[in-house]
C-alpha positions in Angstrom: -10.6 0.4 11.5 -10.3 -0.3 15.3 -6.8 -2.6 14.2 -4.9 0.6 12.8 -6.4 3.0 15.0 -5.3 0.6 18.0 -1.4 1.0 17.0 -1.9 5.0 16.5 -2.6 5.1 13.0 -4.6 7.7 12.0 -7.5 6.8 9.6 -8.5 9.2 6.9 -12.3 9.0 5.9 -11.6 8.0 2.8 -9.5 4.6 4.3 -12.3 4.7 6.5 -14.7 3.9 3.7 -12.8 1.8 1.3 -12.7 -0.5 4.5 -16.1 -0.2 5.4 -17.2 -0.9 1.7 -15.2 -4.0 1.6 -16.8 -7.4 1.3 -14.1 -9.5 0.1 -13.2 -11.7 2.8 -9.9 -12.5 1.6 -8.8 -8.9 1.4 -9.6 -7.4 3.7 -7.7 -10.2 5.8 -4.7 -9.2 3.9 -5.6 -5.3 4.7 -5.5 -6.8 8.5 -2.6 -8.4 7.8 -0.3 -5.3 6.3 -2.1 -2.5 9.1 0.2 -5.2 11.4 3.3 -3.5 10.0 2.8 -0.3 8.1 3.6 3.0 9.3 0.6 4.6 8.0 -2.9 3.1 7.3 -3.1 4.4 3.4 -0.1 1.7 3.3 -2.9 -0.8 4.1 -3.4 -1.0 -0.1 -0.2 -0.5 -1.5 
């Protein structure tokens, strides 16, 4: 969370928790990867 927050996303609870309740390495490196460039964080999953 601190990643989109840090760039002035906002982050909804329920973004909140599908990151939290991650624990798929992989993905959620890719989740890091597109909050580098997204506009908003719900864009995170598309």
């Amino acid at each position: 969370m601190r990643f989109p927050e840090a760039r002035g996303l906002e982050v909804s609870a329920e973004v909140r928790e599908r990151i939290r309740g991650c624990t798929d390495l992989d993905l959620l490196e890719r989740w890091i990867g597109r909050a580098a460039v997204v506009e908003s964080a719900g864009q995170v999953f598309d």
